[in-house]
Backbone as ProteinMPNN parsed JSONL, in Angstrom:
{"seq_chain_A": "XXXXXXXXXXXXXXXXXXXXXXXXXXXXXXXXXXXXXXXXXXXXXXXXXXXXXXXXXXXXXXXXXXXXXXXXXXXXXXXXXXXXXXXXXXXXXXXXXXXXXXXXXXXXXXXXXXXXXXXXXXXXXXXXXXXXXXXXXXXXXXXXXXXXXXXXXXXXXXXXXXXXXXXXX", "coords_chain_A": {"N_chain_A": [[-76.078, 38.578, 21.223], [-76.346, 37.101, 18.267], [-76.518, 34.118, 16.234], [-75.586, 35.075, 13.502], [-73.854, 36.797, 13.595], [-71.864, 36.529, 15.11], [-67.964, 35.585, 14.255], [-67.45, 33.669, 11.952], [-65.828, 30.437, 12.296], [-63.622, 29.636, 9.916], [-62.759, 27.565, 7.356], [-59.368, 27.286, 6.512], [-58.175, 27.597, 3.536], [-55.898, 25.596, 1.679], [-53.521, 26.953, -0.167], [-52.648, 26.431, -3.66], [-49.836, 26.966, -4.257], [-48.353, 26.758, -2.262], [-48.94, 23.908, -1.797], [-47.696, 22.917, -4.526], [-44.98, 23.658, -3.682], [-43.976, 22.081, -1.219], [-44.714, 19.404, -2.218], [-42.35, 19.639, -3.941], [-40.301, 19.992, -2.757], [-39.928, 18.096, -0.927], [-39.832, 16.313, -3.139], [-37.295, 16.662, -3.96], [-35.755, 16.378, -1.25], [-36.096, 13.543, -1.424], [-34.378, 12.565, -3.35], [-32.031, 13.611, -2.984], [-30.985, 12.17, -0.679], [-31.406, 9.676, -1.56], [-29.62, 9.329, -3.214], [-27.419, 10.074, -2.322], [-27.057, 7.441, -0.066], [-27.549, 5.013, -1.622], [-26.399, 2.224, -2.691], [-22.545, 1.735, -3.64], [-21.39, 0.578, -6.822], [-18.534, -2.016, -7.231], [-15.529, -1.088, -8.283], [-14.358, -2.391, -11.495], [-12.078, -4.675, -11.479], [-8.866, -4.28, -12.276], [-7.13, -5.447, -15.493], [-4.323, -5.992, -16.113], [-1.78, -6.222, -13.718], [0.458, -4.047, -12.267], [3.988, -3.785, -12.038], [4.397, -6.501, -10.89], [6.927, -8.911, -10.588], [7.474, -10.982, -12.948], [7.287, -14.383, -13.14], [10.206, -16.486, -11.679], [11.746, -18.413, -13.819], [13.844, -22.165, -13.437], [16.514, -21.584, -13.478], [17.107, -19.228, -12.423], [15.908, -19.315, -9.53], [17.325, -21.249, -8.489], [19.724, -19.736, -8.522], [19.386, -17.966, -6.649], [20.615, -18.641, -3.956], [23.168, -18.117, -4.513], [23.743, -15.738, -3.942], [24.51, -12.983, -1.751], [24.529, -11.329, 1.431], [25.866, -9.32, 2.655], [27.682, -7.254, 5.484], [25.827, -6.033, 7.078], [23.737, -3.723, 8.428], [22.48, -1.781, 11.072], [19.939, 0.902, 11.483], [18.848, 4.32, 13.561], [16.667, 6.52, 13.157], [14.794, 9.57, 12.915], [11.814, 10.534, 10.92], [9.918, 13.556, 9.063], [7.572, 13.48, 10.724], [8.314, 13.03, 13.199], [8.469, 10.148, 14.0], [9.867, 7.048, 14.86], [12.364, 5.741, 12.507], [13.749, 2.936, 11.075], [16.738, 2.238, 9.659], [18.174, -0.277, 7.055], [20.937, -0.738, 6.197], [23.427, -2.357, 3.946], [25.375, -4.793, 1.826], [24.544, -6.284, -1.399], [26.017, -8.958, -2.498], [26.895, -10.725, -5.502], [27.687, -14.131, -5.716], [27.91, -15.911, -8.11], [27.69, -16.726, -11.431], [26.474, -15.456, -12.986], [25.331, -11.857, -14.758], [23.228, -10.113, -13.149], [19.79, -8.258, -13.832], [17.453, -7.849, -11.931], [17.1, -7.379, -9.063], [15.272, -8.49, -5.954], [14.855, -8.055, -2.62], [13.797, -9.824, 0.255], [12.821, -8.506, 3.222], [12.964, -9.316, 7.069], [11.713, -8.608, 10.233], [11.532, -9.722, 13.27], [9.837, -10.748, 16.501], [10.457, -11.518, 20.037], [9.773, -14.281, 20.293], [10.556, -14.916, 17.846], [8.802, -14.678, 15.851], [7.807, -13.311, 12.962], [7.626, -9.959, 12.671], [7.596, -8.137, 10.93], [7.093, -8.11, 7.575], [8.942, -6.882, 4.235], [8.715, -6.775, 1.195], [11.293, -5.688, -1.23], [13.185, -3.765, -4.368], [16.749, -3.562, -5.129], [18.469, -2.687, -6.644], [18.141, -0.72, -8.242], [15.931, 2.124, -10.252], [16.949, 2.28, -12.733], [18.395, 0.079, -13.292], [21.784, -1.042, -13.269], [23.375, -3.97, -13.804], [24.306, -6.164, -11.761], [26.998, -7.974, -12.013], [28.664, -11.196, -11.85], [30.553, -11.882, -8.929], [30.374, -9.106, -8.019], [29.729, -7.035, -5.867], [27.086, -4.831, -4.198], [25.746, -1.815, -2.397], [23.116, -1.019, -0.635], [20.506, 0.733, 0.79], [18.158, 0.576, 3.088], [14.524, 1.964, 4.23], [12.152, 1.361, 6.887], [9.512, 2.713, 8.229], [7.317, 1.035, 9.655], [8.076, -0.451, 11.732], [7.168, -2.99, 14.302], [6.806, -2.282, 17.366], [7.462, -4.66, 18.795], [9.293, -6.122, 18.059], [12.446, -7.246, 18.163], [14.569, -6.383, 18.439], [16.912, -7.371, 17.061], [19.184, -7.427, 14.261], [17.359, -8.23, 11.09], [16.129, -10.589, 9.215], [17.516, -11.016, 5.35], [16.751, -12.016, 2.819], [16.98, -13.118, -0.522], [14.27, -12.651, -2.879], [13.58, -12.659, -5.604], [15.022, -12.732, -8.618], [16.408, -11.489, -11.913], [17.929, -12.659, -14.43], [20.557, -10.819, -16.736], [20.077, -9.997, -19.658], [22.01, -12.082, -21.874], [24.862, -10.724, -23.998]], "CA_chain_A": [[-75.425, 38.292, 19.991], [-76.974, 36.128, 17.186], [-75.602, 33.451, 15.731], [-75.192, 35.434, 13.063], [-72.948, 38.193, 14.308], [-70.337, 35.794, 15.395], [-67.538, 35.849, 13.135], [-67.512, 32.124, 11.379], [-64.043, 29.945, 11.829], [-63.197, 29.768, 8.221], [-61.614, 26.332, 6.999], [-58.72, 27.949, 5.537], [-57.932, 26.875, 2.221], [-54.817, 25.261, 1.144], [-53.358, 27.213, -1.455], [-52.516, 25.441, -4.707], [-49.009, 27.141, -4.847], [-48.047, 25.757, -1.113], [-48.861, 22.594, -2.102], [-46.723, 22.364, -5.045], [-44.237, 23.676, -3.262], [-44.222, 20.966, -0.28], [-44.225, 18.347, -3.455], [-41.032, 19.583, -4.827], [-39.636, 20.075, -1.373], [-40.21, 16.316, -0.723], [-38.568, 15.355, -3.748], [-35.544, 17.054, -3.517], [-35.095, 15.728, 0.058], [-35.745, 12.554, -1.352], [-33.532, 12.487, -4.175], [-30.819, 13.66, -2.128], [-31.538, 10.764, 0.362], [-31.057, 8.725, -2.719], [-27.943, 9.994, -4.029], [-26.016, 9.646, -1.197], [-27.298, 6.633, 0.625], [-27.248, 4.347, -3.05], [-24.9, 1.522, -2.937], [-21.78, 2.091, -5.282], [-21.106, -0.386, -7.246], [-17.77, -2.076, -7.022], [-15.136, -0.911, -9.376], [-13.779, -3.442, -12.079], [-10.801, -4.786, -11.231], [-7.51, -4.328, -13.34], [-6.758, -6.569, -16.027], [-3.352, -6.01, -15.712], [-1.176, -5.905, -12.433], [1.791, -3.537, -12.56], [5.069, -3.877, -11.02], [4.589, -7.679, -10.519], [7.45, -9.387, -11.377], [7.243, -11.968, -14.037], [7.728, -15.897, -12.643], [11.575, -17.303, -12.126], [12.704, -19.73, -14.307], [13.662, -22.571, -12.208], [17.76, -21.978, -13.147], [16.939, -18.133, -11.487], [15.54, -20.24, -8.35], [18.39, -21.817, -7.894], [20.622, -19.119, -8.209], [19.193, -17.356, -5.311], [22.006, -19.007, -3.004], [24.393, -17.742, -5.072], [23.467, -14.066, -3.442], [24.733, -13.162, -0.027], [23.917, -10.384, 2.325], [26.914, -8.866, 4.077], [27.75, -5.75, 6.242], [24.38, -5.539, 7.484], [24.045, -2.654, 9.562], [21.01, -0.998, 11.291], [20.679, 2.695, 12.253], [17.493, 4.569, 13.871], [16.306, 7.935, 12.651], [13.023, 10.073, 13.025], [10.994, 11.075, 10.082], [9.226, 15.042, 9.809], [6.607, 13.635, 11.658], [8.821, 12.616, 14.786], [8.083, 8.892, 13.748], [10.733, 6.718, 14.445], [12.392, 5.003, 11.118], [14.969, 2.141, 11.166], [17.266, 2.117, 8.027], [19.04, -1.008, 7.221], [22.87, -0.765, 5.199], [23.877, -3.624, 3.584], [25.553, -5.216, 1.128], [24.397, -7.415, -2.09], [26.879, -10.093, -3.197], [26.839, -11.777, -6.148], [28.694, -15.118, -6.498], [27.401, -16.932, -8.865], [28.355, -16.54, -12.421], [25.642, -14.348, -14.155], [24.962, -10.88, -14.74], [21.235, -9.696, -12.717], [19.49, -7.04, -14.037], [17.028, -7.135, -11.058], [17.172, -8.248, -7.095], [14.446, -7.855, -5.123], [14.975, -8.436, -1.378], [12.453, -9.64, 2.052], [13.202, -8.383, 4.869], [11.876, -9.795, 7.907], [11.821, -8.463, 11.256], [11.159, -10.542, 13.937], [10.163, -10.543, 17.584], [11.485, -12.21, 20.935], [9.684, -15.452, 19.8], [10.874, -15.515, 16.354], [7.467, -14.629, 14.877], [7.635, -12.272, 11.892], [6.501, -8.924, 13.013], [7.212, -7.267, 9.576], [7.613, -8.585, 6.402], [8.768, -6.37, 3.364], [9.851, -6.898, -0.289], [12.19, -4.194, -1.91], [14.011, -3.642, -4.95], [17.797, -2.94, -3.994], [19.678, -2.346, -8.081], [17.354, 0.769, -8.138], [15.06, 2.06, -10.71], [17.414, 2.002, -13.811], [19.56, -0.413, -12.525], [23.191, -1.574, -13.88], [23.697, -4.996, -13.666], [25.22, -6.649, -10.551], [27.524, -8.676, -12.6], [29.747, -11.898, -10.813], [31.76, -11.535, -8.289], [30.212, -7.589, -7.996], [28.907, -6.191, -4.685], [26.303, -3.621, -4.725], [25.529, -1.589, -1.637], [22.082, -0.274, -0.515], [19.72, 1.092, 2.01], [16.258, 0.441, 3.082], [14.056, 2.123, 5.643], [10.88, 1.177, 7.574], [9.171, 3.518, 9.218], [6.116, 0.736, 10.634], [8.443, -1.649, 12.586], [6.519, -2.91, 15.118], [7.219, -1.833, 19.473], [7.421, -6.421, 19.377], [10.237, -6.442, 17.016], [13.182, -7.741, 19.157], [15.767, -5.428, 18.142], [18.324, -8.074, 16.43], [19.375, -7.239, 12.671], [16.3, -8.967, 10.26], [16.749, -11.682, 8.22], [17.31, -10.419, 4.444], [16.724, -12.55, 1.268], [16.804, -12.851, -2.456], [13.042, -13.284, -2.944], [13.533, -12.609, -7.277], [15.887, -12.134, -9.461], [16.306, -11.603, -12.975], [19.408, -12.428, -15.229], [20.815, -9.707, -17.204], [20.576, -10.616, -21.131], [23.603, -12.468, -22.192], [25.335, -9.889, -25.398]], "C_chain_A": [[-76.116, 37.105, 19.34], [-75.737, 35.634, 16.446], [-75.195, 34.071, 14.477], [-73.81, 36.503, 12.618], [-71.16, 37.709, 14.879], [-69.722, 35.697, 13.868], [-67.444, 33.965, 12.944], [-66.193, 31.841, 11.567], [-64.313, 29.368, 10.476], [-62.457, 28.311, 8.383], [-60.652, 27.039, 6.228], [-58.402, 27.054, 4.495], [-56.485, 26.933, 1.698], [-54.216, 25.836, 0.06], [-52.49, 26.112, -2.248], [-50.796, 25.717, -4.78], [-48.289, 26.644, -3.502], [-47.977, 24.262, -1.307], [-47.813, 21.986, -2.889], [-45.311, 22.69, -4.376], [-43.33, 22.931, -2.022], [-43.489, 19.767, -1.261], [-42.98, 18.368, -3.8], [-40.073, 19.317, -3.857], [-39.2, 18.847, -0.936], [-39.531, 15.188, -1.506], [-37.439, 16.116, -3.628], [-35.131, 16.464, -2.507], [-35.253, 14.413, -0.636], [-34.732, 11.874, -2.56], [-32.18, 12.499, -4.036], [-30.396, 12.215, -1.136], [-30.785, 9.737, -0.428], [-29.983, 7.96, -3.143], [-26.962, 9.574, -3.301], [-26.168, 8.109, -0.669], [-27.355, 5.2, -0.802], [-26.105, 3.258, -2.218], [-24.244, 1.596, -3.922], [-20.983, 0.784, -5.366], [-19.582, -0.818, -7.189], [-16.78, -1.857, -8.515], [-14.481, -2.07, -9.953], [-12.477, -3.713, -11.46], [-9.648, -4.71, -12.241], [-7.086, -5.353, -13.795], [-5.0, -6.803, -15.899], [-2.346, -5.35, -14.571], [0.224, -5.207, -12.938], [2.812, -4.009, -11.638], [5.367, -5.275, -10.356], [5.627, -8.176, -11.224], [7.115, -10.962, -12.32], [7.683, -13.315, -13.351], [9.223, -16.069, -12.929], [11.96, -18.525, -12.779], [13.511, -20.668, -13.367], [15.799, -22.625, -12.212], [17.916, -20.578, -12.251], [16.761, -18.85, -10.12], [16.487, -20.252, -7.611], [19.694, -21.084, -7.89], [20.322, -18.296, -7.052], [19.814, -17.745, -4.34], [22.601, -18.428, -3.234], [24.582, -16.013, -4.995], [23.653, -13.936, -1.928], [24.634, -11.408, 0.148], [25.274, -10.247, 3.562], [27.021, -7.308, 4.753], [26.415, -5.08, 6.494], [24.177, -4.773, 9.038], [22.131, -1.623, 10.224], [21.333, 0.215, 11.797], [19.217, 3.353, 12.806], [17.847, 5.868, 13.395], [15.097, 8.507, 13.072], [12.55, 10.743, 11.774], [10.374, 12.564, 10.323], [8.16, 14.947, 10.68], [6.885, 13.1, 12.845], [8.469, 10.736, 14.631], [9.587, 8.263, 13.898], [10.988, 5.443, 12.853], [13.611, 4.168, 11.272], [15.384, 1.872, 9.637], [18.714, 0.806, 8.159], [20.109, -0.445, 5.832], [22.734, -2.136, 5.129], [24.525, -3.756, 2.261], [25.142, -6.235, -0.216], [25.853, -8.101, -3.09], [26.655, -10.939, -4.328], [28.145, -12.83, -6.505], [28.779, -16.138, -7.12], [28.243, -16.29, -10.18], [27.266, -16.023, -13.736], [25.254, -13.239, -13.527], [23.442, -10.688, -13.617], [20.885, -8.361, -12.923], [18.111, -6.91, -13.413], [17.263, -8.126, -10.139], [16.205, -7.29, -6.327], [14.864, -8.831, -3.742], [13.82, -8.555, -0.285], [13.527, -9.624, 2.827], [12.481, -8.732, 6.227], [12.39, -9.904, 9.204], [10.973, -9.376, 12.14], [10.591, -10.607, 16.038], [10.7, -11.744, 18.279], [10.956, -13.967, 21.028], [10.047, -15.952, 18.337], [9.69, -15.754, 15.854], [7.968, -13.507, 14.21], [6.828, -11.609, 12.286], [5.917, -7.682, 12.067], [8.034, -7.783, 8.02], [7.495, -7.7, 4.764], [9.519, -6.87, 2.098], [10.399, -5.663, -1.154], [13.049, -4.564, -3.296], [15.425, -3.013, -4.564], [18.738, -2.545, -5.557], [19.338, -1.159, -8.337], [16.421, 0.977, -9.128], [15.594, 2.159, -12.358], [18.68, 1.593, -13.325], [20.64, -0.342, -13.451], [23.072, -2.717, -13.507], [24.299, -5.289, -12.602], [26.046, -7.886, -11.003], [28.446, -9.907, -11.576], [30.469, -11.543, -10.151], [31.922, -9.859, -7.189], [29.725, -7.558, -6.463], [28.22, -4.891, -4.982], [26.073, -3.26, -2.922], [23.796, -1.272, -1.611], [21.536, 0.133, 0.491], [18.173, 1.568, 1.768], [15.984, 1.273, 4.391], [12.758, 2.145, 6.17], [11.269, 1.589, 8.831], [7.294, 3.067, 10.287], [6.827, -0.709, 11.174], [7.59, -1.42, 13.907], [6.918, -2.8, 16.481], [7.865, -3.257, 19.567], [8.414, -6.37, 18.745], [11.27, -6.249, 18.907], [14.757, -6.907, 19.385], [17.266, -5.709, 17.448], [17.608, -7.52, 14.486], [17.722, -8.668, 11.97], [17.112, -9.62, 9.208], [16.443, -10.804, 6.896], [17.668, -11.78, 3.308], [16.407, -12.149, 0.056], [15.644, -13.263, -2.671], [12.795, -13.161, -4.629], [14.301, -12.081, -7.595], [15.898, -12.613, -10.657], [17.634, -11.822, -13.519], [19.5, -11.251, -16.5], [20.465, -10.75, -18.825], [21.984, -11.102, -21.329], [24.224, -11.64, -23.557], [26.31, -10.81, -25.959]], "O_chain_A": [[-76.413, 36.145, 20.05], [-74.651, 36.128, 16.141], [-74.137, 33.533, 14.149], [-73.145, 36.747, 11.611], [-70.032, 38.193, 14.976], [-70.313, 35.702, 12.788], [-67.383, 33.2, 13.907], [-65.332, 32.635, 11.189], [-65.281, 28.667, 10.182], [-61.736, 27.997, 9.33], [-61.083, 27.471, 5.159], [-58.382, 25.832, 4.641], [-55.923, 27.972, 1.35], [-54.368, 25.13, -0.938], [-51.837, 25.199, -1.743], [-50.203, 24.789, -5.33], [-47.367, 25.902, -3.837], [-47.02, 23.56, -0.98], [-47.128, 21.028, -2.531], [-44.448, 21.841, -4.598], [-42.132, 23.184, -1.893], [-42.34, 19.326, -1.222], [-42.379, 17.311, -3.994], [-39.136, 18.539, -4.032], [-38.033, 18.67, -0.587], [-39.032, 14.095, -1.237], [-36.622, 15.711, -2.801], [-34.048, 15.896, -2.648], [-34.182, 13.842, -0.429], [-34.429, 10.681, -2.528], [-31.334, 11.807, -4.603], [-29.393, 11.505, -1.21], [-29.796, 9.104, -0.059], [-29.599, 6.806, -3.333], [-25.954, 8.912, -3.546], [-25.155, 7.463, -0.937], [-26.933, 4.188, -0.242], [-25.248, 3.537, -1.379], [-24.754, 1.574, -5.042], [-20.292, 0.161, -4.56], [-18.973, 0.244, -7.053], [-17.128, -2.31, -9.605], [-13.985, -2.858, -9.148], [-11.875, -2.784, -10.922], [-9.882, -5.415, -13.223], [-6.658, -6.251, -13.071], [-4.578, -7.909, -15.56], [-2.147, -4.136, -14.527], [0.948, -5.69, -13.81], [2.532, -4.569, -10.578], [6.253, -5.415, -9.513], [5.558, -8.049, -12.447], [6.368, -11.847, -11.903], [8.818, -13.153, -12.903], [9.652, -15.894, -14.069], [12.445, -19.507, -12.218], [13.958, -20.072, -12.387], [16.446, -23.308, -11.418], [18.764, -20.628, -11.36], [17.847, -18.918, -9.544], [16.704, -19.677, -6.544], [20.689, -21.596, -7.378], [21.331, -17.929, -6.449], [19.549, -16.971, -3.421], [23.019, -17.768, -2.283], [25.274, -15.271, -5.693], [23.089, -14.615, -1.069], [24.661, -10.533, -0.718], [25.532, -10.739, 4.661], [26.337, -6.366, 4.356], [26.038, -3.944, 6.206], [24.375, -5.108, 10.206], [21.137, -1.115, 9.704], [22.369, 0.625, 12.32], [18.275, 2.71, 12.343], [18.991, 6.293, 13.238], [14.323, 7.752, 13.661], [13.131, 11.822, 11.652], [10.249, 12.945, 11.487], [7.736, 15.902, 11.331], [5.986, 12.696, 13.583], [8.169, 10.275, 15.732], [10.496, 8.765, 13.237], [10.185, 4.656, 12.352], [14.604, 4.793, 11.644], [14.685, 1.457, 8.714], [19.72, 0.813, 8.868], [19.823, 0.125, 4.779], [22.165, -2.911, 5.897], [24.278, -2.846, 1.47], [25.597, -7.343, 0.067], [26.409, -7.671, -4.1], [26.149, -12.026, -4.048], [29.148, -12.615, -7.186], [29.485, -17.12, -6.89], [29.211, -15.541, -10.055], [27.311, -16.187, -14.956], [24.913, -13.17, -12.346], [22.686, -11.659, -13.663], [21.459, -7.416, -12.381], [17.366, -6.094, -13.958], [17.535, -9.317, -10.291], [16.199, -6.078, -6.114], [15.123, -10.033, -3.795], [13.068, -7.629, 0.018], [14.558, -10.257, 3.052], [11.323, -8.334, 6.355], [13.188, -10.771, 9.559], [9.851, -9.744, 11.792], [11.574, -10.394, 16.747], [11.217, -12.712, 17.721], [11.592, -14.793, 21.682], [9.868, -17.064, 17.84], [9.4, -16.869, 15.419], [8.59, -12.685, 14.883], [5.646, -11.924, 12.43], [4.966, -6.9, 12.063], [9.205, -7.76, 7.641], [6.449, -7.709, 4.115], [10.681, -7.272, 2.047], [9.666, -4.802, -1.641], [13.593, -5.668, -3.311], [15.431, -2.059, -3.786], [19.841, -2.044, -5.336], [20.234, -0.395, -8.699], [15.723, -0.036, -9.188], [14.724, 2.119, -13.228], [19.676, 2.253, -13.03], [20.505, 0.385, -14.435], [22.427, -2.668, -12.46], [25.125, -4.407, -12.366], [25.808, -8.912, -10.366], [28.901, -9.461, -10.522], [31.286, -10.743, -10.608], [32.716, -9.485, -6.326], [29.218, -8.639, -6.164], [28.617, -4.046, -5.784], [26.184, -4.197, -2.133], [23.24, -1.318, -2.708], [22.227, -0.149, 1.47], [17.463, 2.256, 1.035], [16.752, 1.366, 5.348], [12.133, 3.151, 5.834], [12.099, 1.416, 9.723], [6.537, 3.747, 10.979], [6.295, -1.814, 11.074], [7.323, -0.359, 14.472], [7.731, -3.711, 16.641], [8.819, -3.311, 20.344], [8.737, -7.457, 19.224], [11.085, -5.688, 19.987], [15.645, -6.929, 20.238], [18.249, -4.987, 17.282], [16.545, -7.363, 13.885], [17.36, -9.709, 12.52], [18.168, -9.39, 8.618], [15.507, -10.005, 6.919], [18.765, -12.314, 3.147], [15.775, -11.173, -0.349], [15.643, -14.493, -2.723], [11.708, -13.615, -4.989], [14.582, -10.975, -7.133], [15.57, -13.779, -10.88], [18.531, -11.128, -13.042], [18.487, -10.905, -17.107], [20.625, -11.966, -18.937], [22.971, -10.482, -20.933], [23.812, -12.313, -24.502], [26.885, -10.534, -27.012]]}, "name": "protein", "num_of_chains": 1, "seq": "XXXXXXXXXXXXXXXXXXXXXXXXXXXXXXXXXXXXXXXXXXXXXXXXXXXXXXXXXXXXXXXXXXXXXXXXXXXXXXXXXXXXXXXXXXXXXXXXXXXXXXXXXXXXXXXXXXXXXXXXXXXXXXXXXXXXXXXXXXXXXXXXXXXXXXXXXXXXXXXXXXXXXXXXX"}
């Protein structure tokens, strides 16, 4: 056999339409890459806060004594997801000598050192209240369903953490 006769290894040749196709291939993966992996920017924050109540006037302040917390009752339950839920009963008292057209209440469970193991704030007049006028009692009921295993199992302390006076007519 002569060197001729042998068949030649061929450099094969790259086609042109492989190539671009590689290229595009390359960006897409890296565009994707991109897209996802990006840091996102942080969103603005809200100029205005909802549902905050407005600052007490300092004769509101001082009527917050003048609100008592009786027939405070606890009860256990389970939620649909088998969760247990503790619902407190209670009473709001007013004996002071103005209308309130809101009361928000903390509640604050505690464990067997008297550390706060859960601290919540609630509205208790409801969401179109009536007034809790002098002298009035209002009932209500709360229920948390993330008291903590440490909680000690005595009734939680409950305060007047804001209240509003009704308009005077």
């Amino acid at each position: 056999m002569t060197l001729e006769e042998q068949t030649p290894t061929e450099n094969p040749k790259f086609p042109l339409a492989t190539a671009i196709i590689a290229v595009v291939v390359v960006a897409a993966i890296g565009i994707s890459l991109w897209t996802v992996l990006k840091p996102v920017p942080n969103p603005p924050a809200p100029a205005v806060q909802v549902n905050v109540p407005a600052a007490m006037t300092a004769e509101e302040k001082a009527y917050g004594s003048s609100i008592r917390f009786e027939n405070v009752a606890l009860s256990r339950a389970e939620n649909f997801i088998h969760q247990a839920v503790i619902i407190l009963n209670a009473d709001a008292v007013n004996s002071g000598t103005h209308s309130l057209n809101k009361l928000i209440v903390t509640v604050e469970f505690s464990d067997s050192m008297n550390q706060i193991v859960l601290r919540e704030s609630r509205g208790v007049l409801g969401n179109a209240p009536a007034p809790l006028g002098p002298g009035q009692r209002r009932s209500f009921e709360l229920s948390f369903d993330g008291v903590p295993p440490s909680w000690n199992m005595q009734p939680p302390s409950v305060t007047a953490s804001y209240l509003q006076f009704a308009p005077v007519k």
